[in-house]
C-alpha positions as CSV (number, residue, x, y, z in Angstrom):
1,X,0.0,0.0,0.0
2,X,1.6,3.4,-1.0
3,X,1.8,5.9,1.5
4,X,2.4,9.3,-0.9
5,X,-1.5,9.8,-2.1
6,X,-2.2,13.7,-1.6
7,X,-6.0,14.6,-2.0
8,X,-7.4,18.4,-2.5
9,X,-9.4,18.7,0.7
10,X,-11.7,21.2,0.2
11,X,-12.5,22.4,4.0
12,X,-8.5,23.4,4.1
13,X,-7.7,24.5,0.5
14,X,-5.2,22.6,0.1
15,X,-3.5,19.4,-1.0
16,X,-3.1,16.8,2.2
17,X,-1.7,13.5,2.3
18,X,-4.3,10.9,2.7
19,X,-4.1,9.3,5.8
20,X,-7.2,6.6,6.6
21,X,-8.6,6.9,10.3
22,X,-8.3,3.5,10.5
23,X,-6.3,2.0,7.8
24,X,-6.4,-0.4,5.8
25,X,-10.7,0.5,6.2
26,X,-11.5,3.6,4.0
27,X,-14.8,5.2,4.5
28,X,-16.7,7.4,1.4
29,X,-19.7,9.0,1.4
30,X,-20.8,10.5,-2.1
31,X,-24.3,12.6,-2.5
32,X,-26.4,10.5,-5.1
33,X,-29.0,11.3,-7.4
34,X,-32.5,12.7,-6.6
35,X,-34.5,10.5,-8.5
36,X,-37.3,12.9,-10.3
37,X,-35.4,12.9,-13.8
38,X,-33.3,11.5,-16.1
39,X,-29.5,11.3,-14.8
40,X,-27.9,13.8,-16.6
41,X,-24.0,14.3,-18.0
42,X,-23.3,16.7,-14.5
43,X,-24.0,13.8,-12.8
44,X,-22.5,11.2,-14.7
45,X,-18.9,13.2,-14.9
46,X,-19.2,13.3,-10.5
47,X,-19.6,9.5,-10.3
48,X,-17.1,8.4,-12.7
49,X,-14.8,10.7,-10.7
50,X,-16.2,8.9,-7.5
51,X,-15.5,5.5,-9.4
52,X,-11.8,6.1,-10.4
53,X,-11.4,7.4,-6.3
54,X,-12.6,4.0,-5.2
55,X,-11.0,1.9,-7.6
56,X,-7.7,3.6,-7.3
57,X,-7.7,3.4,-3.5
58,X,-9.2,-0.3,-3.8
59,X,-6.2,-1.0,-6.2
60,X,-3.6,1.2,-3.2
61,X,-5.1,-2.4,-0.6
62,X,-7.7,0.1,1.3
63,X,-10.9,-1.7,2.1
64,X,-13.0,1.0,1.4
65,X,-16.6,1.1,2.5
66,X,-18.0,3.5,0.0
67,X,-21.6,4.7,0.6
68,X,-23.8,6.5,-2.4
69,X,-27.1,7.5,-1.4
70,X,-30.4,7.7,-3.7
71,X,-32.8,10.7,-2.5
72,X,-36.4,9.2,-3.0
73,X,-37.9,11.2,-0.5
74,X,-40.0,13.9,-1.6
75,X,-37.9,16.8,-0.7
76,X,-38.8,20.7,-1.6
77,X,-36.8,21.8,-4.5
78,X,-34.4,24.5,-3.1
79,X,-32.2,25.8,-0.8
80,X,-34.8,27.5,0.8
81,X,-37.5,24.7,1.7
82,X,-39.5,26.4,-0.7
83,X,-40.7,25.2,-4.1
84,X,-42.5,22.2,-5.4
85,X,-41.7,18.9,-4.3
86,X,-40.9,17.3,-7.9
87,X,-41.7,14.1,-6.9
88,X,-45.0,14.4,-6.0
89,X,-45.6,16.3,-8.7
90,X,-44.7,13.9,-11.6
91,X,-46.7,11.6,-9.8
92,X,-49.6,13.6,-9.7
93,X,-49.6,14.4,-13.5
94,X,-49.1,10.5,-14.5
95,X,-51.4,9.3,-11.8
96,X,-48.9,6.9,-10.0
97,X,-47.4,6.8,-6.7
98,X,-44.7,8.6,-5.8
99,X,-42.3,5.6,-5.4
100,X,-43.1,4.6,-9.1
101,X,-42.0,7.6,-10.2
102,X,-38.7,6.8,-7.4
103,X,-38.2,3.7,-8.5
104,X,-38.3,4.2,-12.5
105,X,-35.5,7.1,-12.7
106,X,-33.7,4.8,-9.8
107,X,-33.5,1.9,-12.7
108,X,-32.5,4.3,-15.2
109,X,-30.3,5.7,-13.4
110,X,-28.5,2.2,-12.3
111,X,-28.5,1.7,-16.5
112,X,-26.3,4.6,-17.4
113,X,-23.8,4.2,-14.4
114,X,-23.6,0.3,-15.9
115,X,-23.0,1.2,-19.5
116,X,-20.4,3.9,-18.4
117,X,-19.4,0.8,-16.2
118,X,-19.1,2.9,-12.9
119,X,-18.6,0.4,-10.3
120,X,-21.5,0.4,-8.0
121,X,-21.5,1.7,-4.7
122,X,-20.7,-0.4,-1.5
123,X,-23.9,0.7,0.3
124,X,-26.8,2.4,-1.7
125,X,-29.2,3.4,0.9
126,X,-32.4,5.5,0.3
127,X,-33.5,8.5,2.3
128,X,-37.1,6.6,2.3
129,X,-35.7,3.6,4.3
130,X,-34.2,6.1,6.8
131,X,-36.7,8.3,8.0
132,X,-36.4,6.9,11.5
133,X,-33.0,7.7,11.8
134,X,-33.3,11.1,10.5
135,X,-35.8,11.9,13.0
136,X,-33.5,10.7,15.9
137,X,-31.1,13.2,14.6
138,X,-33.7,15.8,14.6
139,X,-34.0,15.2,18.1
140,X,-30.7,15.2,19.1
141,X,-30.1,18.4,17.6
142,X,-32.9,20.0,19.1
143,X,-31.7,18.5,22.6
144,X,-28.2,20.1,22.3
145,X,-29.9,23.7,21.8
146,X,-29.5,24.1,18.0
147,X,-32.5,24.0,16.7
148,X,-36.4,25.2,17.5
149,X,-39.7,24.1,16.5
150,X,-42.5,26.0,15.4
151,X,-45.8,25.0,14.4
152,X,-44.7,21.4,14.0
153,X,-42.2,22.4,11.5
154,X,-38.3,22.5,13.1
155,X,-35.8,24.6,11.5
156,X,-31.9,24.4,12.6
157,X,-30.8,28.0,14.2
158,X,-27.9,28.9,12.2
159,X,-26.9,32.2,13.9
160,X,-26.8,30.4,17.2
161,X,-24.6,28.1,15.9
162,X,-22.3,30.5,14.3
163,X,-21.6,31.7,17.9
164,X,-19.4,29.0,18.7
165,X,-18.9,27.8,15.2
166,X,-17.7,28.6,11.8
167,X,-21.2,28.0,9.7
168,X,-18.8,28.8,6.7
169,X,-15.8,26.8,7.1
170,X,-16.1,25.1,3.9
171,X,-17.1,27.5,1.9
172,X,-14.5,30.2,3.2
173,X,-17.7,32.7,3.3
174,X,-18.3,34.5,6.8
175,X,-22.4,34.6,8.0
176,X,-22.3,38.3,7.7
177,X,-21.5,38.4,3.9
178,X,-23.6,34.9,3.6
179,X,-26.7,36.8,5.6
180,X,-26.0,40.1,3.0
181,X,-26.4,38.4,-0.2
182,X,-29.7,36.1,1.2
183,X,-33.1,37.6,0.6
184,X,-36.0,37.9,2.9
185,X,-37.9,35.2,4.9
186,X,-40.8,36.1,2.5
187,X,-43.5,34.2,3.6
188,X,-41.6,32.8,6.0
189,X,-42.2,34.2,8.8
190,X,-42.2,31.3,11.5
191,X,-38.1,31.4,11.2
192,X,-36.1,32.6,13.5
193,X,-33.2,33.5,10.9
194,X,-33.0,34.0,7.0
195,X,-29.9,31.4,6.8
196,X,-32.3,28.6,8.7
197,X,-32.8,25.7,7.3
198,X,-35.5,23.2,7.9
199,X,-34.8,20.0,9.9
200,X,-38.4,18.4,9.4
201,X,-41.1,20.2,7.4
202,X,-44.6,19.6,8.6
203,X,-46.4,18.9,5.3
204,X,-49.3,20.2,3.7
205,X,-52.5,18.2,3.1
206,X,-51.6,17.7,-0.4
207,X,-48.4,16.9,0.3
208,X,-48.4,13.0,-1.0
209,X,-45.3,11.6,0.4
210,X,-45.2,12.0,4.4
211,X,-44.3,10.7,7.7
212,X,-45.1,10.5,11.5
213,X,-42.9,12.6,14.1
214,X,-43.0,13.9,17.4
215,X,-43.7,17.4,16.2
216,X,-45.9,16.6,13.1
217,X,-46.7,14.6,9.6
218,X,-44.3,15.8,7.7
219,X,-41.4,15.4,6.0
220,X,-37.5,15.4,7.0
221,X,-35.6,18.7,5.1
222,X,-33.2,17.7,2.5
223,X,-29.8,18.1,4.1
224,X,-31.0,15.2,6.8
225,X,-30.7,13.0,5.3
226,X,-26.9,12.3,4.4
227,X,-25.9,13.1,8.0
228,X,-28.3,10.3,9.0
229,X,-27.2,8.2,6.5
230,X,-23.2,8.5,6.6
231,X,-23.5,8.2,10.7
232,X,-25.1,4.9,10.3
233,X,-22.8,3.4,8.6
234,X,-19.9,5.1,7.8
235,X,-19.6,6.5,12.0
236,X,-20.0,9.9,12.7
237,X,-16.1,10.6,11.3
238,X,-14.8,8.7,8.5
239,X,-12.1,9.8,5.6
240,X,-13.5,11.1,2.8
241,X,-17.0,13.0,1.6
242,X,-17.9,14.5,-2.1
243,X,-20.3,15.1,-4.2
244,X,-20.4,18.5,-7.2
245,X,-19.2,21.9,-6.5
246,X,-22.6,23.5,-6.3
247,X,-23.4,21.1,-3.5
248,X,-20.1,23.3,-1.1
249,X,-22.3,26.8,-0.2
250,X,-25.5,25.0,1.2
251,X,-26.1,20.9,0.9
252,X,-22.7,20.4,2.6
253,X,-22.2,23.3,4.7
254,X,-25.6,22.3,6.2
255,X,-24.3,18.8,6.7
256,X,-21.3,19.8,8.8
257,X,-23.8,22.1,11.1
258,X,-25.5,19.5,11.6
259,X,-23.1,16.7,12.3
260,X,-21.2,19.4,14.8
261,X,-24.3,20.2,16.6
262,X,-25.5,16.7,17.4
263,X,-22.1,14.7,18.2
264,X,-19.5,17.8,18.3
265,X,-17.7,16.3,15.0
266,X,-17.3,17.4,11.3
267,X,-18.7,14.4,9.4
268,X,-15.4,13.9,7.0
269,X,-11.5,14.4,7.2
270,X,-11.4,15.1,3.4
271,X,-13.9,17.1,1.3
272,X,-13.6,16.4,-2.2
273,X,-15.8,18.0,-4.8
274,X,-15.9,18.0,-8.6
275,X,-16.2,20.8,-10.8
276,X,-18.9,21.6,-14.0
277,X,-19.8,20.4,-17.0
278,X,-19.9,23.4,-19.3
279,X,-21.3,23.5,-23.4
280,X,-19.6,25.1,-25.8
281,X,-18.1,27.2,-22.9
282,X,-21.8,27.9,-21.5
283,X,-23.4,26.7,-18.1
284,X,-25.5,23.4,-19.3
285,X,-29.3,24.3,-18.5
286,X,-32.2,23.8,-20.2
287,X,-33.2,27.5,-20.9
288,X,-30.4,27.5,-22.8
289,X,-31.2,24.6,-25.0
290,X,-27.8,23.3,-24.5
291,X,-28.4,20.6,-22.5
292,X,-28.7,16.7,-23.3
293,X,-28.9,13.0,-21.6
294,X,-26.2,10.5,-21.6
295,X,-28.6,8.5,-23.6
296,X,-28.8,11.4,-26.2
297,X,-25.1,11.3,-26.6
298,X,-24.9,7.7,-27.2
299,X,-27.3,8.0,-29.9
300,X,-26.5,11.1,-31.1
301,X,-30.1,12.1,-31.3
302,X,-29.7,15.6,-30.2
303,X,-29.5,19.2,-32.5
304,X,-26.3,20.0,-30.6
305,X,-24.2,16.6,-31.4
306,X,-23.0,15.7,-35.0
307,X,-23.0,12.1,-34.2
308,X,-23.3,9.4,-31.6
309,X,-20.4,8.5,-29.3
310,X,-19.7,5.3,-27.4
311,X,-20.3,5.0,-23.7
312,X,-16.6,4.5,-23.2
313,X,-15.7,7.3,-25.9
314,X,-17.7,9.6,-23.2
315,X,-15.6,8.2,-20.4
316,X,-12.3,8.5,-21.8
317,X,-13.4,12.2,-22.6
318,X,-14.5,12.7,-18.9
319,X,-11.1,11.4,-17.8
320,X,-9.4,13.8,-19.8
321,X,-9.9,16.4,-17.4
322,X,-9.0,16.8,-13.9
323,X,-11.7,16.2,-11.4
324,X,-11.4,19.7,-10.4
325,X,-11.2,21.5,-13.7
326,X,-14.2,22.5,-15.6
327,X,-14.8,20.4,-18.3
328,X,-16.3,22.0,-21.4
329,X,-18.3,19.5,-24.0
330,X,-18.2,20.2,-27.5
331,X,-18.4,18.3,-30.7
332,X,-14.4,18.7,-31.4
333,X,-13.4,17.8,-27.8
334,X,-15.5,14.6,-28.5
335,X,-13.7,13.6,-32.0
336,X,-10.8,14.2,-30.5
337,X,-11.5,11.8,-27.6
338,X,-12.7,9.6,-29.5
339,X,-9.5,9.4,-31.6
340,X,-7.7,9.0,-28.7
341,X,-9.4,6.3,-27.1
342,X,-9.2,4.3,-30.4
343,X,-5.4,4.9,-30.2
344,X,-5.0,3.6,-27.0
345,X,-7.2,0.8,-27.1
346,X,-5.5,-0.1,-30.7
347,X,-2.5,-0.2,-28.8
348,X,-3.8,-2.3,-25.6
349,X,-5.3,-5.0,-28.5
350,X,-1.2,-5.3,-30.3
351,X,-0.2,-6.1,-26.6
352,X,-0.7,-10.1,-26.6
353,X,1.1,-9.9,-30.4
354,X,4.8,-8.6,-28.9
355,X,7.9,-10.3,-28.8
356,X,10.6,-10.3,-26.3
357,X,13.8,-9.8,-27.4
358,X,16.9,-10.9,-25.2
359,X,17.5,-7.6,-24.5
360,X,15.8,-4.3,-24.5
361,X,15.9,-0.6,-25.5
362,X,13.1,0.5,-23.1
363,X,12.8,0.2,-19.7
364,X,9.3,-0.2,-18.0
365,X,9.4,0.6,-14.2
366,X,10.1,4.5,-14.6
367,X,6.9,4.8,-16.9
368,X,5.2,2.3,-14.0
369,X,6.1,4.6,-11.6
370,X,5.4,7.9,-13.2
371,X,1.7,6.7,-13.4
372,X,1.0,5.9,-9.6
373,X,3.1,9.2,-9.2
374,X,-0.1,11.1,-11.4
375,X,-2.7,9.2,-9.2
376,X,-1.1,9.8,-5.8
377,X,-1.1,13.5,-7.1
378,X,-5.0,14.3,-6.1
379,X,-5.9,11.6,-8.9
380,X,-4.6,13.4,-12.1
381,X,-6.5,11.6,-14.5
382,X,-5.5,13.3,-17.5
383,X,-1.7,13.2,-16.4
384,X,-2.3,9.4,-15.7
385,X,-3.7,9.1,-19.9
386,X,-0.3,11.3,-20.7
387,X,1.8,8.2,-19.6
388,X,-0.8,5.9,-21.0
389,X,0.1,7.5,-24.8
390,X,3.4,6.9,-23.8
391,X,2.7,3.2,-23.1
392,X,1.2,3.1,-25.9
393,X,4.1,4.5,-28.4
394,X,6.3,2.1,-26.9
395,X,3.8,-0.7,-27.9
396,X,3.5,0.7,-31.2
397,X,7.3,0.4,-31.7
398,X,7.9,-2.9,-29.9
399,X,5.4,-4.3,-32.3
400,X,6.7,-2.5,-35.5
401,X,10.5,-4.0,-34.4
402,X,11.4,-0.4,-34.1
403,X,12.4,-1.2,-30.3
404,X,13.3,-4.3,-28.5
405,X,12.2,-5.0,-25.3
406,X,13.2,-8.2,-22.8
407,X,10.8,-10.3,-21.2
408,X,10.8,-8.8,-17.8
409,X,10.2,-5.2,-19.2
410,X,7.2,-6.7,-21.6
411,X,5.2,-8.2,-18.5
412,X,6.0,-4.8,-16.8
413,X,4.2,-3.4,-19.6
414,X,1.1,-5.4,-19.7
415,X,1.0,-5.3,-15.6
416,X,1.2,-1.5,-16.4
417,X,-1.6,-1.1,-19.0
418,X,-3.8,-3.8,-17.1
419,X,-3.7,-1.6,-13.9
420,X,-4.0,1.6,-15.1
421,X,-6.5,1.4,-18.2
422,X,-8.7,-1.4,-17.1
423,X,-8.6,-1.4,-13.5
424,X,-7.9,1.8,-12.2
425,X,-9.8,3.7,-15.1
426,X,-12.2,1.7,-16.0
427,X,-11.8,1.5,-19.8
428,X,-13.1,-1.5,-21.9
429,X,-12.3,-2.1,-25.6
430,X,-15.8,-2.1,-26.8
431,X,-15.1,-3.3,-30.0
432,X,-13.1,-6.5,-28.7
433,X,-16.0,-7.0,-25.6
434,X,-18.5,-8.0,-28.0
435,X,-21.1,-8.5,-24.7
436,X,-21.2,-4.9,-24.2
437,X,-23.0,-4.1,-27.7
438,X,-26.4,-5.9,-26.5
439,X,-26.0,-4.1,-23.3
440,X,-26.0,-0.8,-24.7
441,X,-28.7,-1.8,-27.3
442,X,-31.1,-2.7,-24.8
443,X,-30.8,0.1,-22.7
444,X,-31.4,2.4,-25.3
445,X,-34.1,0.3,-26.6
446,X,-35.7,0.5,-22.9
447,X,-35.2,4.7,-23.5
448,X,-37.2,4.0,-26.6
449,X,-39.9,1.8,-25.2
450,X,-40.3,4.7,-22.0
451,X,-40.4,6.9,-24.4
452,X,-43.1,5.5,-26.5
453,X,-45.2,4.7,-23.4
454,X,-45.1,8.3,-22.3
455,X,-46.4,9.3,-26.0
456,X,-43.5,10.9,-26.8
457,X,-43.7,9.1,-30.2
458,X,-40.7,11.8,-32.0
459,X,-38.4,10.7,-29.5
460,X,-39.4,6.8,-30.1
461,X,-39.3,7.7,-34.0
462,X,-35.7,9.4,-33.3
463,X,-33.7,6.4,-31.8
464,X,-35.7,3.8,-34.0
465,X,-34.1,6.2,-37.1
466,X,-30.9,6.4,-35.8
467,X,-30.3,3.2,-34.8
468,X,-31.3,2.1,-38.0
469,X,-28.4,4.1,-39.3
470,X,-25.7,2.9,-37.5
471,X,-26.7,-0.5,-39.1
472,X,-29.9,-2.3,-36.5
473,X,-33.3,-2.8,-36.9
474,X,-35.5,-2.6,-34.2
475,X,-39.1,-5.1,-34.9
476,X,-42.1,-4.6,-32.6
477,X,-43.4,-7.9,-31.3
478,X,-46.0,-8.5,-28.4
479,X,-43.5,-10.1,-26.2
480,X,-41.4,-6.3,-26.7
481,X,-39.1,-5.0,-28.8
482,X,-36.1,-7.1,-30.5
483,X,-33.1,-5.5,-32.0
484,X,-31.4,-7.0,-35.2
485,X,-28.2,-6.0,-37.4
486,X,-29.1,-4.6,-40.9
């Protein structure tokens, strides 16, 4: 197990080395997906950041207990326990149950983390299956003074905190400038404070999704439930907790109030947080008309893509970037990673064709050791793929006799490209794995069928077109829909 990993930790600013509580067990907890949409690329780019973490410390001989929640509870939308609970209100329109609605973008979302092959998480819990535990925190906090009730609604008192605190800590923003730039309670009047958030929310008679509690029916407020969650089983201090950058001013600031209240301790040691996905050098967002699904990108059934790109294609492209960087989408950044993937997988497939020589004009270890050197630096991804193209050159030559190499350097090679691009990256020659093209064929076939039974029949019409020219046929049948090549 290497000892010289340095992580970014966001609550310092600064690089650390990464040193586990209690070695060799790693504890992770990542924010997952709120399950009232599609998952979209934002989301995709955190968790295949997430996924290199925990393969590359799984691959270092930490057992890591990594813990990736799904929020199926039907929160409020916003910051401000205001809004519409969008949940409940897909439900309502399609006349199901709120968990159907759950449960379906829960499956969908399980398919694009397979076909990207993200790993899944060690522990998946839902905030659904924890309400008890998030209303034993509730209490806590309100028994250590933090917090007040008020109408059966109880709201966490921020300013009171902040006396013997630092509310901003992680986001390096004091709670005068933070209680400057925050509007009005407006229409909130029952708070105490206009930086309070709510700790359980006593629901509305129309609210469909709602539990008992000793103040109310209601329902817990979104920060909760991640404290709850990564207490129970993760302890209420383990190594490392992420999510996206836009998660640092409220989500996870509200987490480590919360945690501090109720047991005195911040909830993780490391604080890791990925950056944007940006379009064309523009915000992705739907008022922009610059946004699109991972499914959309695979089929290349979108006005902003020229073409379709492979699942791994969209990795590779991911990976390109440093966790922390922005990373801006555009057709030519795609080509170009698409290129480059080709090239390196071209390279990985010549590897079981190379000869040893008896002696050798390359020598392995120093490229072996420049690549854990670019993970143990914060896990520089796009450093990592620099050595990889240099791998890959040297395979190149090797099998073009324009280098010799002995035996012992050759099996240093393959170790090298084994770890790095399968294991630690999680790449897959797609074109060699020919049991990933059904896979990917039926999921989108499943996007077409959801599609088609939500009467969206252009969409349906769209990826039956398109996949009819890259070269399959799709045929309606009563048992469902069956996929052919042309």
């Amino acid at each position: 197990m290497k000892q010289d990993l340095f992580v970014y930790n966001t609550l310092t600013r600064k690089k650390e080395e990464f040193k586990a509580i209690n070695a060799p067990h790693v504890g992770m907890y990542v924010c997952g997906p709120t399950v009232y949409s599609d998952a979209h690329l934002g989301n995709c780019r955190t968790y295949i950041s997430f996924d290199i973490i925990f393969r590359y410390l799984t691959h270092l001989g930490y057992k890591v207990r990594y813990v990736r929640n799904i929020t199926d509870a039907g929160h409020l939308e916003g910051d401000t326990d205001e809004g519409e609970d969008k949940i409940s209100k897909k439900a309502k329109l399609a006349k199901l149950e709120p968990m159907e609605i759950a449960q379906k973008y829960t499956v969908g979302f399980h398919d694009v983390m397979q076909v990207l092959n993200i790993l899944p998480p060690s522990i998946e819990p839902l905030a659904t299956g924890h309400v008890i535990e998030q209303i034993e925190l509730v209490k806590t906090i309100l028994e250590k003074g933090y917090a007040y009730e008020v109408d059966g609604s109880v709201y966490f008192d921020v300013e009171k905190y902040n006396s013997s605190n630092d509310y901003g800590v992680l986001s390096g923003r004091n709670l005068d400038d933070l209680l400057t730039n925050t509007r009005s309670l407006g229409g909130q009047q029952e708070k105490r404070g206009k930086l309070d958030f709510a700790l359980w929310i006593k629901a509305k008679p129309e609210v469909l999704m709602k539990w008992p509690s000793p103040w109310s029916i209601g329902l817990p407020g979104w920060h909760l439930e991640c404290s709850a969650m990564s207490e129970k089983y993760l302890g209420e201090h383990f190594d490392i907790h992420g999510g996206g950058i836009d998660l640092i001013p409220t989500h996870h600031t509200n987490e480590i109030a919360q945690n501090m209240a109720a047991c005195g301790k911040t909830p993780a040691n490391y604080w890791v947080h990925t950056n944007m996905l940006t379009v064309n050098g523009q915000k992705m967002s739907k008022s922009l008309g610059n946004s699109f699904l991972p499914y959309e990108l695979f089929s290349g059934e979108n006005s902003i893509l020229n073409k379709g790109y492979s699942p791994m294609t969209v990795r590779f492209f991911m990976l390109q970037a440093h966790y922390r960087s922005t990373l801006d989408f555009s057709n030519d950044a795609m080509e170009a990673s698409e290129k480059g993937f080709k090239r390196l997988m071209n390279s990985f497939a010549l590897l079981k064709d190379l000869k040893a020589s008896s002696n050798t004009e390359v020598e392995i270890k120093s490229l072996f050791d420049r690549c854990y050197e670019a993970m143990n630096d914060d896990f520089n991804s796009p450093v990592l793929i620099a050595e990889l193209f240099e791998a890959s050159r040297i395979i190149n030559s090797v099998y073009d006799s324009k280098l010799k190499i002995d035996a012992e350097n050759l099996e240093l090679l393959k170790q090298l490209m084994n770890v790095f691009v399968l294991e630690v990256l999680g790449l897959k020659d797609e074109q060699a794995a020919g049991d990933d093209l059904p896979q990917v064929l039926n999921f989108i076939v499943n996007l077409r069928n959801e599609a088609k039974s939500s009467q969206d029949y252009a969409t349906s019409d769209k990826i039956r077109n398109g996949l009819q020219q890259v070269g399959f046929q799709l045929k309606d049948t009563k048992e469902g829909t069956n996929w052919s090549k042309i």
